[in-house]
C-alpha positions as a Markdown table, in Angstrom:
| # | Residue | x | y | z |
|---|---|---|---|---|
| 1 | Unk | 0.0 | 0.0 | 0.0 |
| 2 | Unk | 2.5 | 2.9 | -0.9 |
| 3 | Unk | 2.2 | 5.5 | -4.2 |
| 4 | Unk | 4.8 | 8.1 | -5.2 |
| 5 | Unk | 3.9 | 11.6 | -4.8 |
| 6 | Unk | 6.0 | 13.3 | -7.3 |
| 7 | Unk | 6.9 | 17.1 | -7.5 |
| 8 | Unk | 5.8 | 19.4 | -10.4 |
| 9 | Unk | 7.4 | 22.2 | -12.1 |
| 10 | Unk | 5.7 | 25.2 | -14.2 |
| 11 | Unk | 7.3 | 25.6 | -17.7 |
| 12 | Unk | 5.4 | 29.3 | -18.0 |
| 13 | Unk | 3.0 | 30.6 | -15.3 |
| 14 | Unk | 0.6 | 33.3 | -17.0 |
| 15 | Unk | -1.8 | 35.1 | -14.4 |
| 16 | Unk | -4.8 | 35.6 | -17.4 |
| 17 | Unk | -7.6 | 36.7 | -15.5 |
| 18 | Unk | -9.5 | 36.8 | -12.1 |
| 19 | Unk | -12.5 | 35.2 | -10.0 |
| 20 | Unk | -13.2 | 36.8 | -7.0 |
| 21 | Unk | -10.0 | 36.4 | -4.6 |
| 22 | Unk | -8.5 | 33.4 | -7.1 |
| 23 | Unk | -6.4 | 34.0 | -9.9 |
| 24 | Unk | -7.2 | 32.5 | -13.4 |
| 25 | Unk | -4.3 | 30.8 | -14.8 |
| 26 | Unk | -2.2 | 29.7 | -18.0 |
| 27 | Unk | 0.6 | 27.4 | -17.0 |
| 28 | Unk | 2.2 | 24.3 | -18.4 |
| 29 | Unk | 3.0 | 21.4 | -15.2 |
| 30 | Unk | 5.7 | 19.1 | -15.8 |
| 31 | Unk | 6.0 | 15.9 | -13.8 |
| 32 | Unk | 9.4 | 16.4 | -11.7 |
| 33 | Unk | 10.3 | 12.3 | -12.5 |
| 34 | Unk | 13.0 | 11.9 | -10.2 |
| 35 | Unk | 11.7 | 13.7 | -7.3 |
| 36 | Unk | 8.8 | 12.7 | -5.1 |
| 37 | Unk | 7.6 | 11.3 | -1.9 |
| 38 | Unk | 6.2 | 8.2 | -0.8 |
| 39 | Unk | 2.9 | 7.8 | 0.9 |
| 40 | Unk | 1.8 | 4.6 | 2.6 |
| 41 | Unk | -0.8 | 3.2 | 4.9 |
| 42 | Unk | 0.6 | 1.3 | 7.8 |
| 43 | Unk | -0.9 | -0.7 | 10.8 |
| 44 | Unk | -1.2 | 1.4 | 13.9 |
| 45 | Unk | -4.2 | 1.8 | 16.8 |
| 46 | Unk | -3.9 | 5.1 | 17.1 |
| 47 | Unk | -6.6 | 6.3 | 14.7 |
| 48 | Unk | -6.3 | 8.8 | 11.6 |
| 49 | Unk | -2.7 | 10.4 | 11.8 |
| 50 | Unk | -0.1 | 11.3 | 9.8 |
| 51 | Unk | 3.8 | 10.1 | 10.0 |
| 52 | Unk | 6.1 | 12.4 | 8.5 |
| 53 | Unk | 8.7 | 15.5 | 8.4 |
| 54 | Unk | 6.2 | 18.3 | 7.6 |
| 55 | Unk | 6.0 | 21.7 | 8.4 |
| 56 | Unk | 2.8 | 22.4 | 9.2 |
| 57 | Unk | 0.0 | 21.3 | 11.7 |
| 58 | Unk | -1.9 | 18.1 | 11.1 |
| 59 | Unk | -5.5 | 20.1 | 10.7 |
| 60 | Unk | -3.6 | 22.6 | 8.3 |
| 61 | Unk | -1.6 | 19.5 | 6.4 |
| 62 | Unk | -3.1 | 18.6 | 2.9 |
| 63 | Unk | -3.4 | 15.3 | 3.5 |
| 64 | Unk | -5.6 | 15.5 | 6.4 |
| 65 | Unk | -7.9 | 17.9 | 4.0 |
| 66 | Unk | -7.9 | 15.4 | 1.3 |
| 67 | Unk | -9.0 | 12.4 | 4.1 |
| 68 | Unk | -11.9 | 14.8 | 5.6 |
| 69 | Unk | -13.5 | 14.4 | 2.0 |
| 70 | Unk | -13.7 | 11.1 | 2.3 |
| 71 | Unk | -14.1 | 10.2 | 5.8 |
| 72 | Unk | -17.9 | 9.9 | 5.5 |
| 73 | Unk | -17.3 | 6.4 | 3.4 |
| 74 | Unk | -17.7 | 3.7 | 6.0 |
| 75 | Unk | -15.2 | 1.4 | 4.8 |
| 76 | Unk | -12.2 | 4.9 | 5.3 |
| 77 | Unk | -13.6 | 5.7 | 8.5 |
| 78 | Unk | -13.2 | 1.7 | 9.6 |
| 79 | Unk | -9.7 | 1.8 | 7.8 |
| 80 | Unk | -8.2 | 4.7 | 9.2 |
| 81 | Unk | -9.2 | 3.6 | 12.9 |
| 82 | Unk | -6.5 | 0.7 | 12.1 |
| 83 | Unk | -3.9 | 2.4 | 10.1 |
| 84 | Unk | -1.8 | 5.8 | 9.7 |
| 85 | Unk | -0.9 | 7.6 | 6.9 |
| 86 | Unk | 3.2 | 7.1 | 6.6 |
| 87 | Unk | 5.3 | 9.9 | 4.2 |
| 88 | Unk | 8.8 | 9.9 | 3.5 |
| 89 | Unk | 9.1 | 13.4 | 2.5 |
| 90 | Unk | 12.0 | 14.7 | -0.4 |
| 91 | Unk | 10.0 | 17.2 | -1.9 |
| 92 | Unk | 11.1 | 20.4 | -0.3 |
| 93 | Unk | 8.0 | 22.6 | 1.1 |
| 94 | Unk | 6.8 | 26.4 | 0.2 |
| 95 | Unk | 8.7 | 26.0 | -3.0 |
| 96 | Unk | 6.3 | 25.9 | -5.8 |
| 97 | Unk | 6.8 | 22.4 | -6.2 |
| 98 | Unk | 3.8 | 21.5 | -5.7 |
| 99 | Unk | 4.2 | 18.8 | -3.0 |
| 100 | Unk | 1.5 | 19.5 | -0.6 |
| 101 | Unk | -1.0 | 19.2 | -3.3 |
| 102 | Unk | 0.9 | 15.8 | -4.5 |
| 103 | Unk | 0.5 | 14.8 | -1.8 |
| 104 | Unk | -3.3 | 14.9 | -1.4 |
| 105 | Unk | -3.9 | 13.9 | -4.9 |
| 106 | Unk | -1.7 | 10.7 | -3.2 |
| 107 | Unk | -4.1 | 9.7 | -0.5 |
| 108 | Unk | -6.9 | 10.2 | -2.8 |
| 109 | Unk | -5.5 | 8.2 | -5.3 |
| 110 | Unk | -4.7 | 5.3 | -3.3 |
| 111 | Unk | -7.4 | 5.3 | -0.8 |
| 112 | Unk | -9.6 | 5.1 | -3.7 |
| 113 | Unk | -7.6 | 2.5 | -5.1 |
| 114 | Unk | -6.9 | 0.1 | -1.8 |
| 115 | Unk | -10.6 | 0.3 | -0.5 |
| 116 | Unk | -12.3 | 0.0 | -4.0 |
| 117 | Unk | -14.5 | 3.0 | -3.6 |
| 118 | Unk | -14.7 | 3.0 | -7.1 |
| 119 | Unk | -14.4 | 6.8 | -7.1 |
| 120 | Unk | -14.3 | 8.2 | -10.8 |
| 121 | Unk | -10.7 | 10.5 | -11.6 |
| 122 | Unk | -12.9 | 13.3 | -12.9 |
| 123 | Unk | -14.9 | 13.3 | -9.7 |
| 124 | Unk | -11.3 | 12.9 | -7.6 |
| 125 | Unk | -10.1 | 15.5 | -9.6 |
| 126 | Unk | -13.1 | 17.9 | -8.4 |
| 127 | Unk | -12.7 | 16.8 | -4.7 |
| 128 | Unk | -9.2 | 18.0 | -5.0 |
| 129 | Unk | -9.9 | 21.6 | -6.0 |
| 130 | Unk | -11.3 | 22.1 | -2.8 |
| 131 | Unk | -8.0 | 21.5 | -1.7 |
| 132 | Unk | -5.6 | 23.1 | -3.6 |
| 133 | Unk | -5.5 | 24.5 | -7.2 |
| 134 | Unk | -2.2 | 22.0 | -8.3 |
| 135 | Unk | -4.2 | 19.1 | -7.3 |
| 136 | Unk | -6.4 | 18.2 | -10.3 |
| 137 | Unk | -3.3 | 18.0 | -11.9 |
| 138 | Unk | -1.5 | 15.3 | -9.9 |
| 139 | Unk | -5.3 | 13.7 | -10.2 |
| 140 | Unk | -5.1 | 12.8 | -13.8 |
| 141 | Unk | -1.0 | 11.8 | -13.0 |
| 142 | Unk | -0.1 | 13.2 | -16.5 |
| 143 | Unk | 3.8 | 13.6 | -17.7 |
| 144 | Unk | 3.0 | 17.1 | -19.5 |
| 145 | Unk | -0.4 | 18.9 | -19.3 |
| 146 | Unk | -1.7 | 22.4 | -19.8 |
| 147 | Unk | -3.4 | 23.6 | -17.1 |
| 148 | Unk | -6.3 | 26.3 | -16.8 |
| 149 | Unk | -9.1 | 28.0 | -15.1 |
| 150 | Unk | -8.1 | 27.9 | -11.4 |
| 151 | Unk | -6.3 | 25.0 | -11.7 |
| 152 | Unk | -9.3 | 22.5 | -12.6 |
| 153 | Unk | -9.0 | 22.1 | -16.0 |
| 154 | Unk | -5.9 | 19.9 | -17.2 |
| 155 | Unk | -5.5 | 19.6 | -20.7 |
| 156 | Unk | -3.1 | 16.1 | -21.3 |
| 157 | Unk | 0.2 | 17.4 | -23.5 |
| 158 | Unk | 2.2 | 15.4 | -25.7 |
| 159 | Unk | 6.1 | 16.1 | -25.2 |
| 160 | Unk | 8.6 | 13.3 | -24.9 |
| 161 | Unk | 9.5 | 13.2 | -21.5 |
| 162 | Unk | 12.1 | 15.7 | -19.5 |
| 163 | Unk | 14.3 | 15.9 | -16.9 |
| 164 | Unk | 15.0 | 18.5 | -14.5 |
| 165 | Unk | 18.1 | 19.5 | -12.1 |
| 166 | Unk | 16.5 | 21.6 | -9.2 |
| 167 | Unk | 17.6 | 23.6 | -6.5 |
| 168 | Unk | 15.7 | 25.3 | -3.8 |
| 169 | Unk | 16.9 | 28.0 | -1.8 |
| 170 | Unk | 16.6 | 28.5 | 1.5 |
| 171 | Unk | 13.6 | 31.0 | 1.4 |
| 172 | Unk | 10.3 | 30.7 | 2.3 |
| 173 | Unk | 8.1 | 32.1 | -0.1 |
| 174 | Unk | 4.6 | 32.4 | 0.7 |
| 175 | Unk | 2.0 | 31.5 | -2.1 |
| 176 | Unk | -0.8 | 34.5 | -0.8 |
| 177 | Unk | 1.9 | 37.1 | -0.5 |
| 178 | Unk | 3.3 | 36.5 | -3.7 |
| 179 | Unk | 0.5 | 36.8 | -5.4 |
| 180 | Unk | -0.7 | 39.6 | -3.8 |
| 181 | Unk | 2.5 | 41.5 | -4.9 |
| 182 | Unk | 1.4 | 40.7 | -8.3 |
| 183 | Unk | -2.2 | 42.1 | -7.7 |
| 184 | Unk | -0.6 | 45.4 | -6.9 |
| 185 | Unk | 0.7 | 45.9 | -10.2 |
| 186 | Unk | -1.4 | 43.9 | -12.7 |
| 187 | Unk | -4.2 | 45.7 | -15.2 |
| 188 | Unk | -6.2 | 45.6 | -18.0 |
| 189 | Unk | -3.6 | 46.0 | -20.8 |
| 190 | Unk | -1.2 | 43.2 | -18.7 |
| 191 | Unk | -3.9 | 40.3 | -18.2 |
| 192 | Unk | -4.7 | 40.7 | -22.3 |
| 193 | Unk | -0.8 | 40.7 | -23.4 |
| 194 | Unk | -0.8 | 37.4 | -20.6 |
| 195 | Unk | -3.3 | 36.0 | -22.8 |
| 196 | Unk | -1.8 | 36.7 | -25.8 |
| 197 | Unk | 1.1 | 35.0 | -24.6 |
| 198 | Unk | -0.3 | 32.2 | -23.4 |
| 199 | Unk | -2.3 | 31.7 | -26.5 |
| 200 | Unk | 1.2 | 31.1 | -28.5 |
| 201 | Unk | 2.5 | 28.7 | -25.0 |
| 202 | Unk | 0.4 | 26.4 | -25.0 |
| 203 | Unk | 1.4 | 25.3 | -28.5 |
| 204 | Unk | 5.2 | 25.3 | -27.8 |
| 205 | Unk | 6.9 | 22.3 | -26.7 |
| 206 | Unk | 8.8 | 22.6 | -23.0 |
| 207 | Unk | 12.1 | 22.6 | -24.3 |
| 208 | Unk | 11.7 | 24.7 | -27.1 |
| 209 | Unk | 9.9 | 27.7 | -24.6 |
| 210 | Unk | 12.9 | 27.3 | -22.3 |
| 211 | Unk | 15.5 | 27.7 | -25.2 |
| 212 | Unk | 13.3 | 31.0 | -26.6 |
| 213 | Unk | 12.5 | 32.7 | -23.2 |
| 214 | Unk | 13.6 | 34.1 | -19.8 |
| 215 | Unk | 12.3 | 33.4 | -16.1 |
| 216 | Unk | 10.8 | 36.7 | -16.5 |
| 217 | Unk | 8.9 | 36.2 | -19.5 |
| 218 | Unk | 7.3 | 33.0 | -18.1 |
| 219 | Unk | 6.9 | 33.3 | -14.8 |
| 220 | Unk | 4.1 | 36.1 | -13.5 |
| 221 | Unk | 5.1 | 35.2 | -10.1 |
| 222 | Unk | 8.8 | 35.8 | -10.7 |
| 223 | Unk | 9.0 | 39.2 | -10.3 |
| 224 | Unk | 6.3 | 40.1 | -7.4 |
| 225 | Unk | 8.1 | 36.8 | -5.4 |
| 226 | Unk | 11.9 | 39.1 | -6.2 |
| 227 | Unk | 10.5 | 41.7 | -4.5 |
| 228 | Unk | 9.3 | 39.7 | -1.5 |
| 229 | Unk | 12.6 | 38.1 | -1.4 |
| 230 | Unk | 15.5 | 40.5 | -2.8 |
| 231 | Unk | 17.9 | 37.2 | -2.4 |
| 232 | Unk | 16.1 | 35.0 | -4.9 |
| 233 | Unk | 18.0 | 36.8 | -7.6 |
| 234 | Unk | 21.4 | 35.8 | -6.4 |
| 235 | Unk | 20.1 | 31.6 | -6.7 |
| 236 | Unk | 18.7 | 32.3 | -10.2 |
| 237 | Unk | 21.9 | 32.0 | -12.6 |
| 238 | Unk | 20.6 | 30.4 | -15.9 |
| 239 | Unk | 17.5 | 28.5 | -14.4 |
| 240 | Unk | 14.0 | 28.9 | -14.5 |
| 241 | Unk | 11.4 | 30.0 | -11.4 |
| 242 | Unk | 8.8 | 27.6 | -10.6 |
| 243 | Unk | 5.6 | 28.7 | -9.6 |
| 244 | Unk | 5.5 | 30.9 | -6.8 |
| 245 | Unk | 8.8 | 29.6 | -5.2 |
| 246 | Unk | 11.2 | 29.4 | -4.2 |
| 247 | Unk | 13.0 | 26.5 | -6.5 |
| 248 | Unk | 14.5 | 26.9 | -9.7 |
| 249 | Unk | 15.1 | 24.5 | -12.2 |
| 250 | Unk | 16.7 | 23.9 | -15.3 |
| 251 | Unk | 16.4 | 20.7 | -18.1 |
| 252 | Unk | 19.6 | 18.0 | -18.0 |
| 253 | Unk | 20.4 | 17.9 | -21.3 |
């Protein structure tokens, strides 16, 4: 009973529009192939809890979110009175990795899977956006996918398959504040050249749109997240900003 939870990166990260307090989004995710956590269930007595080096409260961890979704099934309420949720974590946290919502996606995935709850993906993938907008896209568990709306709507993309050399500074950049940096600045005339851009994105293959572009041409987030953190800019070098950071990565050619 174990599942990898891998990490993500964002090839280009276009803020195209809003709803309310959420952003709308235009962003390519890339399954991070050599990086990821394991999640298992294991035997214990001790009722639902999770095992595992993580930085947050239990109530506040994405995991516990994703199991209060599905805690009103008989058979996971009778499970999780005889076993604990077990993660070895490697995915580094609060750095636009994505792991928290890997994560869920995870426990959804393999509850669903060990207890036969014979929950459709689509409907998985809609329980997850409750959770986090990255976790529709760990949901469907593709290599290469455009990914809109808020989040919940993944569009499979064929690419042959990439992989990435990451590093993650030691800075804590915090997904709310980072985007509210961007809100400061953003207008009419910069959501529709976003579009634009995204339009022509979407089309482009991963490597070819790292070859043609810079961090700050893909990346919305970049530049509000450098002016949160003035010492991002010194980790940067010749490698691209993933989500709303702190990692950069770059392809292993």
């Amino acid at each position: 009973m174990k599942i990898k939870s891998f990490a993500k990166v964002n090839i280009f990260l276009k803020i195209v529009g809003f709803r309310g307090e959420y952003h709308e989004i235009a962003s390519r995710f890339v399954k991070v192939s050599n990086l990821f956590d394991e999640l298992s269930f294991e035997k214990s007595k001790e009722g639902f809890s999770i095992e595992g080096d993580f930085a947050c409260e239990t109530k506040e961890n994405s995991i516990y979110k994703a199991y209060n979704l599905l805690k009103d099934f008989p058979k996971v309420d009778k499970f999780f009175k005889e076993h604990k949720v077990k993660v070895i974590k490697r995915i580094p946290q609060f750095a636009g990795l994505g792991g928290g919502s890997s994560n869920a996606a995870a426990f959804l995935i393999l509850v669903n899977e060990v207890l036969n709850l014979k929950i459709k993906k689509e409907t998985l993938s809609k329980m997850g956006e409750k959770i986090g907008a990255d976790v529709p896209f760990f949901i469907y568990g593709y290599n290469s996918a455009n990914v809109s709306g808020i989040g919940e709507i993944v569009e499979n993309f064929q690419e042959e398959p990439i992989k990435f050399d990451i590093i993650t500074p030691p800075i804590k950049c915090e997904t709310p504040k980072v985007y509210k940096e961007f809100r400061k600045k953003a207008n009419k005339e910069m959501i529709e050249k976003n579009k634009k851009m995204a339009d022509i994105l979407k089309n482009m293959k991963s490597k070819e749109i790292l070859e043609k572009f810079s961090s700050k041409d893909l990346n919305d987030l970049f530049i509000p997240a450098l002016n949160i953190c003035k010492d991002l800019e010194k980790y940067q070098n010749d490698m691209f900003f993933s989500g709303s950071g702190s990692s950069f990565f770059k392809v292993i050619k």
